[in-house]
N, C-alpha and C positions, 0 to 999 in steps of 0.2 A: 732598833726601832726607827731611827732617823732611816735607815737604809731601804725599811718598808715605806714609808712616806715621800721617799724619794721616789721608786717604783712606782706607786701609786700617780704620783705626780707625772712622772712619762708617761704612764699607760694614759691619763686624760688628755696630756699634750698633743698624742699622736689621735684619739680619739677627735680631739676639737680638729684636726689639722685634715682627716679625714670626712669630715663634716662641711669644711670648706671647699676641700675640693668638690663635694658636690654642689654646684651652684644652686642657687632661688629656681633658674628656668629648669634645673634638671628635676626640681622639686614639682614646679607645675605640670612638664610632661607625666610622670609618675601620680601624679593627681589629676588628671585627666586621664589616664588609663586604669584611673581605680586602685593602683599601688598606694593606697592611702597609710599604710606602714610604712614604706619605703620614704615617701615623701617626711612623714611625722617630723623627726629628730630635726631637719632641715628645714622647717619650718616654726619649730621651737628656738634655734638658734638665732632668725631670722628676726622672730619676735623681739627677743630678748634687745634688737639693735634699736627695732622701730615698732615699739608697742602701742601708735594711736596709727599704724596701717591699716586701713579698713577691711581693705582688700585678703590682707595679711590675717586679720583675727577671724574671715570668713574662711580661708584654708586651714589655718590651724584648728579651728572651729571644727568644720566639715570632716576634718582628718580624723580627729580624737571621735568624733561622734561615730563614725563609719568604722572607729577599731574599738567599739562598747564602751569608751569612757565617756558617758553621757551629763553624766554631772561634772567634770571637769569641761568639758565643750562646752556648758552653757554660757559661759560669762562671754566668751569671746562673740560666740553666735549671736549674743544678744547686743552687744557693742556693734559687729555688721549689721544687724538688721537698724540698731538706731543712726548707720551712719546712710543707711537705707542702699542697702547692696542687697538686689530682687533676689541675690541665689543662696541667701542667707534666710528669709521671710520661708521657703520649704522648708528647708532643713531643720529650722526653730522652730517651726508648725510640728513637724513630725517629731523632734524631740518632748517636747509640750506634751503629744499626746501620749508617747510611751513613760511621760511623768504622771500619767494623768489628769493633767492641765490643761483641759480639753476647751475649755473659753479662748484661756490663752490662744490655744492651737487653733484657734479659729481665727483669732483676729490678723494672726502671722499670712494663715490662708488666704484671707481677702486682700492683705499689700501683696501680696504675693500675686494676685488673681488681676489687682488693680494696673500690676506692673507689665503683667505678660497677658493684657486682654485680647490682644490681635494673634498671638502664637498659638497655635495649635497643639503644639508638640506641649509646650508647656502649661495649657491647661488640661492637657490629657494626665500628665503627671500629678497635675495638681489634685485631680480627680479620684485617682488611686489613693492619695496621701489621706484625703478626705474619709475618702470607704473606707478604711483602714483605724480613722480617727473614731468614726463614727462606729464597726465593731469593737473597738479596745473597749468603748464608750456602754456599748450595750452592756459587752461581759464585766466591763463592774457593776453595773446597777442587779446582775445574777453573783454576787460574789459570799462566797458560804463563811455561814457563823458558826466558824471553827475557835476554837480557845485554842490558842498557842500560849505555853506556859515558859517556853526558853527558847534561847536562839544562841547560840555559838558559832562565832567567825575563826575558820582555820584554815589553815593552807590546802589547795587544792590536794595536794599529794597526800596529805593527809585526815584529808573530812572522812574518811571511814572510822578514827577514830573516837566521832562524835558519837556513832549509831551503838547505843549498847543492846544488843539485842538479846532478849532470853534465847537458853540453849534450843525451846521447843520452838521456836520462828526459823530456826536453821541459821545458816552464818555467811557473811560478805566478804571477800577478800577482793584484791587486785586480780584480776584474770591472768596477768603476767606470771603471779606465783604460782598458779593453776597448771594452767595453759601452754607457759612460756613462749605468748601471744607478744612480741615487743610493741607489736603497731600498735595493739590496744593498749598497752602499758595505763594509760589513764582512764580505761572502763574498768568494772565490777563485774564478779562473775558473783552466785547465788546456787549455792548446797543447801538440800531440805536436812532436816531433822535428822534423817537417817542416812543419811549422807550416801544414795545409792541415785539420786538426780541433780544433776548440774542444768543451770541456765545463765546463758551467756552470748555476747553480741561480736560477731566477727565481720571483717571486712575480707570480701573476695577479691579479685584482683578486675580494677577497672569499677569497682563495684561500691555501693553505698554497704554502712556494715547493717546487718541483719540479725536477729534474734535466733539462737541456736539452741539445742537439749541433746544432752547426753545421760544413759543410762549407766550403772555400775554393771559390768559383764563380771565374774570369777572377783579379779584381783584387780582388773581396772576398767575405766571408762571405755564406750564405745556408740557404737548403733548411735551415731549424731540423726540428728534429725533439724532442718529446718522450719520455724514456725511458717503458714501457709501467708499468702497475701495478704489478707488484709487485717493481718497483724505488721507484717513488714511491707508497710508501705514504701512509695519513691520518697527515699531522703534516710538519713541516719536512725537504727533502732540501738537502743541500749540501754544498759542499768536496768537490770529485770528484778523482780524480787515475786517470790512466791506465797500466798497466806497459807494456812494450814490446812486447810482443804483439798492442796494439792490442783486445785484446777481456774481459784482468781491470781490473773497477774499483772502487777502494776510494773508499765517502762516508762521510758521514754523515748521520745521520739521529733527530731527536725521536719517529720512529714503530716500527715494527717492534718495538713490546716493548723496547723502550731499559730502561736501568738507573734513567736520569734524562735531562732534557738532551738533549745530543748522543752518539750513542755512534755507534762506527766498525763497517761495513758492509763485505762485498766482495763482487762477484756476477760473474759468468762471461759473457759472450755464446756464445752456441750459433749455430755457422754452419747447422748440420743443420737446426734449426727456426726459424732466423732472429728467434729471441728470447732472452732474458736469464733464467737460470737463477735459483730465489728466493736472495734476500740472506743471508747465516748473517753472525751478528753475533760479532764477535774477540771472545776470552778476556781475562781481568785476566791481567794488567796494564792492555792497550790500555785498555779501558772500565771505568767507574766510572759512582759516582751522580751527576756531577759534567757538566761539558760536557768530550767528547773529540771530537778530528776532525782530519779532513787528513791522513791516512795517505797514507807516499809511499815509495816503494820503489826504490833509483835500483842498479840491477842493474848496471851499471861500478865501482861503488864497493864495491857487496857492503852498503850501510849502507839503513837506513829511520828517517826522522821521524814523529811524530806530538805532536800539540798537547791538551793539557790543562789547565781552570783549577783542577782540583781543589786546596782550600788557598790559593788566591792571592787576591791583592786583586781586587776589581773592574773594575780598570784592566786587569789582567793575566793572560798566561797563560805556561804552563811548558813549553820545547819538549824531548821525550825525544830521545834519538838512541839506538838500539839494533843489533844485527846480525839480522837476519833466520834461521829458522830454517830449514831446509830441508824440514823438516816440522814436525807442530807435536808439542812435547813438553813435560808438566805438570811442574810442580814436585810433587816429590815427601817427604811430611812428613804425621806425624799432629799436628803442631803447629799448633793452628790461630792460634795469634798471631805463629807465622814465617810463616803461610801469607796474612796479613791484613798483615803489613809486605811482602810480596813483591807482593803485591795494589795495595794504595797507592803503591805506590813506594814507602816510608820510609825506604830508604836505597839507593842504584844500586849502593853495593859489593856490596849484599848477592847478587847478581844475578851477579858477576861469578866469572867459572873462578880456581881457585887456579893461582897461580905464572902467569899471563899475561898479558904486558904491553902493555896496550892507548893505548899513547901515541901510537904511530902511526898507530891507528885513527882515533883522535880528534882527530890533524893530518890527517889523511885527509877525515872528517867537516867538517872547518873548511875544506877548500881550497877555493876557489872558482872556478866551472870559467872556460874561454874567453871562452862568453856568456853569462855573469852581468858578468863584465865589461867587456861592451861594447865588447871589441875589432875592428875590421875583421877579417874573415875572408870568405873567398869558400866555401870549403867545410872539411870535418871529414871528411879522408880518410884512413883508420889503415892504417898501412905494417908495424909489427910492434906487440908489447907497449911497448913504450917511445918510438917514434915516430909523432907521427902529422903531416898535413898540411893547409893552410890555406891554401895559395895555387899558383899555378903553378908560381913561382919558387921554390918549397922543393923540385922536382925537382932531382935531380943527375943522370940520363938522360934526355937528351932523346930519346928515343924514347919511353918512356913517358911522359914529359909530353906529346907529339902523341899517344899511345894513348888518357888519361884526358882530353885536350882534347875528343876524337871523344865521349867517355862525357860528357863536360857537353853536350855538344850536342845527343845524343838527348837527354838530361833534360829538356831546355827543349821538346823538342817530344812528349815522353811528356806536362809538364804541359799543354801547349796540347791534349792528346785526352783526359788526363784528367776538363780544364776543359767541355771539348765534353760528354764524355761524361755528365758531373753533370748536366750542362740541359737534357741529352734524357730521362735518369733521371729527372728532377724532371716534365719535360715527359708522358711514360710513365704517372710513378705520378698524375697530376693529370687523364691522359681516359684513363677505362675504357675508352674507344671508340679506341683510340689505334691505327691504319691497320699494315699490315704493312711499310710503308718506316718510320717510325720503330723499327718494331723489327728491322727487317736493319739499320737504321743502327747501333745498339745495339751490336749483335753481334757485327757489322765492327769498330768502334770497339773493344769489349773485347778483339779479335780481335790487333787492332794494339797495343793498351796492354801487353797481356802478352807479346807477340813483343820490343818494344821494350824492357823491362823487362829478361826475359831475355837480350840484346845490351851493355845496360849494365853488367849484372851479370858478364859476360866480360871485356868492355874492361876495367872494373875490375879483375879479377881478373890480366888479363893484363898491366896498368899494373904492380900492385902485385909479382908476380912478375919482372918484369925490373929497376924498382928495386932489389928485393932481392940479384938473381942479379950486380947491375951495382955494387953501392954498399955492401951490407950482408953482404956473405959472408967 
């Protein structure tokens, strides 16, 4: 023990001794060229000699602010701006108003305006700071009356295991364990239900990463496809997640006019024009100045997640859980400091219906479904509201177990034409010159997929009613 604490003790010694060699001035060139990480550590040290430096608590300030620690920046920024250093008066403005303290942010603006009245350059800045103050300002006074019923803080690398999603919303993993993507290692890829379409966001080389789909060919993935423009806009796409419908999808995305960051997206596919309708970015709550994403919406549950680090350490982020709206409906108030706590999150009660008790919900929210579990299951066949089925032998009529036997058996040969059907698709979309037997094959094929579909979808129906009529009445 003594010999790890010894260890321990070197590895700091040579740390501080490393720290000295970088000088204070090597701290300000690297904060003047925006190295505001680089600079950090050496300006914490710095602190710690001379903590009523003005000069000092407006870098230290400035640094921590420009590497998202926003609420750790404040005291200092606020200590420059009272010892009245003009380049602390922006920076406190602008922090202000991604706090929502948009009064504040104003009065920082005007010493700020007071200071630099004959510069040009620096009321052109000031001016941005302002627009910017002044949109935050708008979109909370639009910010939706969502019930958030839980919020759990966890490790970055770990927030996927907050999302319990039912088996029929499909399932989230690491794209790395997918993929074996290492760059993304810290985005999400997204498998439907039937586990035959993946979506997911990669980066090209030189490139911002993009929103991507792949279909199941035979035995594995293929036929990628890139989402069209203006879904992937200029700037980072990621964290997709699919509803059940197969054609709404919520990302996010650094571009699209974001707040800051990441902020969450949802766009439609249009079967009509066989394209994706443009993206309208969520109201506050959902989005802030901060990184939001991975919006998910699991319709058996009635519940939706989404991931936030706003306020958190660096390591971490904060997963909401909330109940979906059926439409969207704003909080209503001419207060604009209940309207910037309802904004922020600053408190989930605040958000909640008087006199209703949401402890079911929120053991609801936590139940974790069949396959998150990892249990053998052969299928996920629902017989009423409170039953559902996973194997043969959960039948109590055998005649409906030979009914839904018959319906697994088309299945297996719907996917052997579906599988067909993708690689003449592919084969199709890849020669313009593409002969009229490939496309009666096509057509035949689709011909048969949806007859077959329609057959299963009976047996089903007819399984499940005689179960009921035989077992459950």
């Amino acid at each position: 023990m003594k010999l790890k604490y010894i260890g321990l003790a070197i590895l700091l010694g040579i740390l501080h001794q490393s720290l000295q060699s970088q000088t204070l001035d090597d701290a300000k060139n690297w904060y003047l060229e925006g190295r505001f990480a680089d600079a950090l550590p050496v300006f914490r040290m710095e602190y710690q000699e001379d903590p009523k430096n003005a000069s000092l608590n407006q870098w230290l300030g400035v640094s921590l602010y420009k590497t998202g620690r926003l609420t750790e920046a404040l005291q200092y920024l606020q200590y420059a701006s009272e010892r009245k250093i003009p380049e602390a008066y922006i920076v406190l403005g602008e922090l202000y108003a991604n706090l929502y303290r948009f009064e504040d942010a104003e009065k920082e603006f005007e010493k700020y305006q007071r200071a630099n009245r004959r510069k040009d350059e620096a009321l052109e800045k000031l001016a941005t700071a302002r627009e910017y103050a002044d949109k935050l300002k708008r979109f909370v006074s639009r910010t939706e009356d969502i019930q958030i019923i839980d919020s759990m803080v966890v490790l970055k690398t770990e927030f996927l295991t907050a999302y319990n999603l039912s088996s029929s919303s499909g399932s989230l993993m690491p794209i790395s364990d997918f993929l074996n993507e290492q760059q993304s290692r810290d985005k999400t890829l997204y498998m439907n239900e039937r586990q035959d379409k993946i979506y997911y966001s990669r980066r090209e080389k030189g490139a911002n990463s993009n929103l991507f789909t792949m279909e199941k060919l035979l035995d594995s993935f293929g036929n990628e496809k890139q989402l069209p423009e203006n879904v992937n806009d200029p700037g980072d796409q990621a964290y997709p997640f699919v509803m059940n419908d197969g054609l709404t999808i919520y990302f996010a995305s650094t571009g699209h006019q974001s707040y800051g960051g990441y902020d969450i997206y949802v766009t439609r596919y249009n079967l009509a024009s066989d394209s994706y309708l443009m993206p309208n970015q969520l109201n506050m709550p959902f989005n802030s100045p901060f990184n939001d994403y991975l919006m998910v919406m699991d319709e058996e549950k009635g519940l939706g997640w989404f991931a936030s680090d706003r306020f958190q350490h660096s390591d971490s982020v904060c997963v909401y859980t909330f109940i979906p709206n059926e439409r969207v409906t704003l909080v209503e108030s001419d207060d604009i400091t209940y309207l910037a706590g309802r904004a922020a999150i600053s408190s989930i009660a605040d958000s909640w219906k008087d006199g209703y008790d949401y402890s079911s919900v929120i053991s609801l929210a936590k139940e974790v479904s069949v396959s998150q579990e990892k249990k053998d299951v052969d299928f996920e066949f629902l017989i009423n509201d409170k039953v559902t089925y996973h194997t043969l032998k959960d039948f109590k009529s055998s005649r409906a177990r030979s009914i839904f036997s018959q319906a697994i058996g088309l299945e297996k040969q719907l996917n052997e034409i579906n599988a067909e059907l993708d690689v003449k698709r592919s084969q199709f979309s890849n020669n313009s010159s593409a002969g009229d037997n490939l496309t009666s094959s096509i057509l035949n094929l689709e011909k048969q997929s949806e007859e077959l579909y329609k057959e299963i979808e009976r047996l089903k129906i007819q399984a499940r009613n005689d179960e009921i009529r035989n077992n459950y009445n």
